[in-house]
C-alpha positions as CSV (number, residue, x, y, z in Angstrom):
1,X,-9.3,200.6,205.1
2,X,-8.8,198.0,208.0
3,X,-12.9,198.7,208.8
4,X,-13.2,197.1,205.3
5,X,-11.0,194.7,205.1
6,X,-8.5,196.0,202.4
7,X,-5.8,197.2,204.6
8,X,-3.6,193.9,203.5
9,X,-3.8,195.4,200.1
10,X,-2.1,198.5,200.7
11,X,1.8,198.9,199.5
12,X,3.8,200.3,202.3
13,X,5.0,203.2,200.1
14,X,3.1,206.7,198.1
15,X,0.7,205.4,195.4
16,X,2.2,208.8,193.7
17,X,5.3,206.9,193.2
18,X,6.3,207.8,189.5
19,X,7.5,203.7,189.1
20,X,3.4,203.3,189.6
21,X,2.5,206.2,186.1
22,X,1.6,204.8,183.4
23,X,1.7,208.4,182.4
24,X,5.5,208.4,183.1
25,X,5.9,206.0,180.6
26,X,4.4,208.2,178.0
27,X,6.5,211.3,178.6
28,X,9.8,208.7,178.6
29,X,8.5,207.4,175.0
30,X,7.7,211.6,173.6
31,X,11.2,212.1,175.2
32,X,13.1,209.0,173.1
33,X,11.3,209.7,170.4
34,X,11.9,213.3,170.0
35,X,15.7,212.9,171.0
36,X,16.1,210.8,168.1
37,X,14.8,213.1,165.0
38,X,17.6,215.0,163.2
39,X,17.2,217.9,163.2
40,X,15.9,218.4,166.5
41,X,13.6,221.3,167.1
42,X,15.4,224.1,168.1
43,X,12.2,226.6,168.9
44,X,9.6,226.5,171.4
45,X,6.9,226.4,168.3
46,X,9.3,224.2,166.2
47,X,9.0,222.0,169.9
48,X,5.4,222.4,170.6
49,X,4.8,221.0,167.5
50,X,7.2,218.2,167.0
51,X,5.4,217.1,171.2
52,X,1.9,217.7,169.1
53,X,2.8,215.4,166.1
54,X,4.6,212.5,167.9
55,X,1.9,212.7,170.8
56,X,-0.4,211.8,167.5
57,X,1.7,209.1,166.6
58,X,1.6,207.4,169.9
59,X,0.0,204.1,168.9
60,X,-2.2,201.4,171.1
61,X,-0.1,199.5,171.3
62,X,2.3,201.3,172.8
63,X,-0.2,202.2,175.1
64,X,-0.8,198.3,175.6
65,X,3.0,197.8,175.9
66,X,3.3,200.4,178.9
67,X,-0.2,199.2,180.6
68,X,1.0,195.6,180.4
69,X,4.3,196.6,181.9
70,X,2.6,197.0,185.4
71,X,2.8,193.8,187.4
72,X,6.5,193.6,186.1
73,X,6.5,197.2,187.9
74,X,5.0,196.3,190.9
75,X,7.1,193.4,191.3
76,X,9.8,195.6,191.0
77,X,8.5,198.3,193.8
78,X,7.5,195.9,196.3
79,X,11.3,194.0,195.4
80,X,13.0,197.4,196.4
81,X,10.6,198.1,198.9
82,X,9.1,201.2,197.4
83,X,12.8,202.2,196.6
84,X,14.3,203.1,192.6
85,X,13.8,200.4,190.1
86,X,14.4,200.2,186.6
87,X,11.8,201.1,185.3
């Protein structure tokens, strides 16, 4: 990295850091989303396919609203120097 010049661009912390997934996002959202349905599923299928149908109903712009939420994330990394943050 320093042969190329990009080793100012490198965070001091893992780039596996779960605060950096957008992916992370989308498990919170299946999570919320299936906490709140009355009933809950109470079987592995009944489950399976409750996380098939609200994976389906994940919307782009939820997608946006998680992708967007980045430099507020990275913000918050570098604030707590690679450290917990709300997010």
């Amino acid at each position: 990295m320093q042969e190329l010049g990009l080793d100012n661009y490198l965070l001091p912390w893992q780039a596996s850091s779960p605060d950096m997934s957008p992916i992370e996002g989308v498990w919170g959202l299946l999570k919320r989303r299936i906490m709140q349905l009355r009933p809950r599923p109470t079987t592995t299928p009944e489950l399976h396919q409750t996380i098939l149908q609200q994976w389906a109903n994940i919307s782009s712009q939820d997608i946006e609203n998680l992708t967007s939420s980045m430099p507020n994330r990275i913000a918050a990394l570098w604030e707590a120097n690679g450290g917990h943050t709300r997010f």
